[in-house]
N, C-alpha and C positions, 0 to 999 in steps of 0.2 A: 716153282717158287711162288709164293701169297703176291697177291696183285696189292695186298695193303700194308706196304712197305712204309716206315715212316717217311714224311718228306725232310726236306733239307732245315737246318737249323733254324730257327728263327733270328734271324739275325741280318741287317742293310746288307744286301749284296751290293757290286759294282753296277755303276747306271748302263744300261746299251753302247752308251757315245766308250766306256771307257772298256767296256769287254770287247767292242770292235777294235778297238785302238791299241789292246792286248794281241789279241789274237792277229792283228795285222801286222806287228810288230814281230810275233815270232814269228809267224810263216816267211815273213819278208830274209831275216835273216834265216830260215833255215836254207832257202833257197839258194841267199847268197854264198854261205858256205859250200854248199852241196856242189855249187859253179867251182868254186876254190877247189875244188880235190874231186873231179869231174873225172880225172884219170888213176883216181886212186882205188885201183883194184882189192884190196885191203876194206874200203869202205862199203865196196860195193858186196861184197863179201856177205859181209856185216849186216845192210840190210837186206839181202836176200833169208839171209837166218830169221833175220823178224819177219821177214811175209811168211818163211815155210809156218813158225809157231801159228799165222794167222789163220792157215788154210790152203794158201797160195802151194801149186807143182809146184817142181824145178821146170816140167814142159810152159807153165805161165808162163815163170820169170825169166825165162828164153829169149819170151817169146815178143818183149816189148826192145823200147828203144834203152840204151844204157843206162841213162841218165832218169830215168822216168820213175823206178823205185827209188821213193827216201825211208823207206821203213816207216813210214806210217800208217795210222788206220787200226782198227781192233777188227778185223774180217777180212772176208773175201766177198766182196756183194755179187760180183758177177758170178758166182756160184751158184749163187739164189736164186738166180733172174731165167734160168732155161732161154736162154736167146737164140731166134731164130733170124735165116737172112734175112734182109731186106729192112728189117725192122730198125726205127729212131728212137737214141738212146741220149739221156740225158744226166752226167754228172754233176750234182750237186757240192761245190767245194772239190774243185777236180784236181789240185796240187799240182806238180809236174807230169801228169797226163797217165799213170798208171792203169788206174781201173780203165781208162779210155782205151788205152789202145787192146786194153785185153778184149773191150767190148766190141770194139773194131772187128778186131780178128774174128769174134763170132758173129757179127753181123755181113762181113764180106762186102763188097763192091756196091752192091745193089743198098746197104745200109746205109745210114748215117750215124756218128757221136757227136755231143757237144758237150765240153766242159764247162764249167762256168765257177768260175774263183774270184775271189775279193783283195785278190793281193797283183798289183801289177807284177812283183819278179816272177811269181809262181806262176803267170800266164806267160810272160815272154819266155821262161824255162822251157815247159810247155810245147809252144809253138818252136821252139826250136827242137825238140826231141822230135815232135811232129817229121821235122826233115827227114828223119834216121827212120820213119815209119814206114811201108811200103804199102799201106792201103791206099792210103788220101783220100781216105773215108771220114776222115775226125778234126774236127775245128775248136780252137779256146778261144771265149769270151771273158770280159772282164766285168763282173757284175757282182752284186748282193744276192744271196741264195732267198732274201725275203723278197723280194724284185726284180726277177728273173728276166733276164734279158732274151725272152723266148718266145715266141706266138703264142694261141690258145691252143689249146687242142692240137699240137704236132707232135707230140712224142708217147713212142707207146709204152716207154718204160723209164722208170726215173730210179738211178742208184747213188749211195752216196756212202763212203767210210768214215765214220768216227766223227762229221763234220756238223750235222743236225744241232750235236748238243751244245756246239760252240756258239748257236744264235742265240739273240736275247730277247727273240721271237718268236717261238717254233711253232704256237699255230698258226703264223704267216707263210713259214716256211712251209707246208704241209697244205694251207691253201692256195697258194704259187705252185706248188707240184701236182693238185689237182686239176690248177686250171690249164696248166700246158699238156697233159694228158689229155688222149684221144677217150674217149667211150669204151671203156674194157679194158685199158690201160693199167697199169700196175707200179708198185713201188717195190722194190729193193733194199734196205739199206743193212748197212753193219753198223750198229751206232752203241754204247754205254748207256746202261741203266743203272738208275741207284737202287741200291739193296740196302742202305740204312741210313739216317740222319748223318749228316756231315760235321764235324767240329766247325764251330765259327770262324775259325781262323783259316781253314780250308773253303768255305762257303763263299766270305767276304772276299778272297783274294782273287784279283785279275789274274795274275799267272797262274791260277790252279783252274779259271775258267778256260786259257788258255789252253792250258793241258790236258784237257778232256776229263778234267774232276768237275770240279765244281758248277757246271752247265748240264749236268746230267739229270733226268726226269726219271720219277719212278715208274715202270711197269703200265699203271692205274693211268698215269696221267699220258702219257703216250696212245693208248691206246681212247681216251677219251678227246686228247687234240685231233687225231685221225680220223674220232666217229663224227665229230663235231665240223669236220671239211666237208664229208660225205662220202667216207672211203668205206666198200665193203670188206668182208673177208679178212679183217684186220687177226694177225697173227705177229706177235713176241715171244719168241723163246732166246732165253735167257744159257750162255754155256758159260759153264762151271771151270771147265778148262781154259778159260781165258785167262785168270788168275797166274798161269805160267808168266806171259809177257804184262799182264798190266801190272804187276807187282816191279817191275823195272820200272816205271814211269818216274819212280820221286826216290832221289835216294836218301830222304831221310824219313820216309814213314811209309805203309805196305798199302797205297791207297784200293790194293784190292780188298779190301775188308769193307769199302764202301761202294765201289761199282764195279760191274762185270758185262763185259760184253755181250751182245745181244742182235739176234737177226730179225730184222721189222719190217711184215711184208702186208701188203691189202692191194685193193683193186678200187678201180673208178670203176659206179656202177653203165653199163652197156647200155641204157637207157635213160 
């Protein structure tokens, strides 16, 4: 795919105060729902079919606590990441603890996870799936992904699903992910790129920021916030097959005609 993808309309987007206030708004209720029908084998069903479209085994989705898949996300970042024990791991926008506990599990005893989300239910969710985990290797934080509630330098790997695009800051976000990386440290994420200008009426909307349209960065630009932190080895590839489940997203227009899923990986340089 061309790195000089048009950018988003021209057109007044939502201010930050009101794309946070979106996006905190639906995660808070998806959470709460998700509490509501907690024993609903039928739901759970249902999003296990959205992670397999993402990438995710059935030995993953096994493999966490019940309640931690909500079907969300366009990837599998921990796929990406080749994790080894011992190693600290850090969720960016960590939802009800999914990618964490998968990261757990590859990290074992001697590791650490940490999530970190912007929505109190999504953290109390979270920390109580935590109970049903059997490492006790994985903690949730409640914090902004552009002011990470993290050391400097303590983590050797930062992953994050579909969550990047939802800030109305991402070269902050990207420089927060540098600075709590170690020297040699790496990124992960699964995150939505734009493949063509957005209609204005999708661009300007808080709930299509919300919904991982309208927050989406082209290609070009992604890769120019990551060189501009000081990340090496920056790699975007873009999958075509993601169109299967991002075309569910809106049921009244096929927003995969405007973005598609994308694995976005680089390295903090070792010196």
């Amino acid at each position: 795919m061309s790195n000089d993808t048009p950018t988003p309309a021209d057109t007044d987007g939502p201010t930050p105060a009101e794309q946070r206030k979106a996006v905190r708004e639906r995660y808070s209720d998806i959470a709460a729902d998700s509490s509501s029908r907690c024993s609903d084998d039928g739901e759970r069903t249902d999003h296990d079919d959205q992670s397999r479209k993402m990438g995710y085994s059935d030995a993953e989705l096994d493999g966490v606590p019940a309640g931690a898949n909500l079907g969300l996300g366009c990837g599998n970042p921990t796929a990406l990441a080749s994790l080894e024990g011992g190693e600290t791991v850090l969720d960016l926008g960590s939802g009800a603890g999914f990618d964490c506990f998968l990261a757990a599990n590859e990290v074992g005893e001697g590791g650490h996870v940490i999530g970190v989300d912007m929505t109190p239910e999504m953290v109390e969710k979270a920390r109580e799936n935590a109970s049903d985990h059997d490492g006790g290797n994985v903690e949730f934080r409640l914090g902004e992904i552009e002011h990470l509630p993290v050391a400097d330098e303590t983590v050797d790997l930062v992953i994050s699903n579909c969550v990047v695009n939802l800030s109305p800051d991402k070269p902050q976000v990207f420089d927060e992910a540098f600075r709590v990386l170690r020297p040699g440290g790496r990124v992960a994420i699964s995150d939505v790129v734009l493949t063509t200008a957005l209609p204005s009426d999708i661009h300007a909307d808080p709930t299509s920021v919300a919904s991982c349209i309208a927050g989406a960065s082209t290609v070009s630009d992604l890769e120019s916030m990551l060189d501009d932190s000081g990340f090496e080895d920056v790699a975007i590839e873009p999958k075509e097959d993601s169109e299967e489940f991002i075309r569910e997203w809106d049921d009244e227009r096929d927003v995969s005609e405007y973005v598609v899923s994308a694995t976005i990986e680089a390295t903090k340089p070792a010196h």
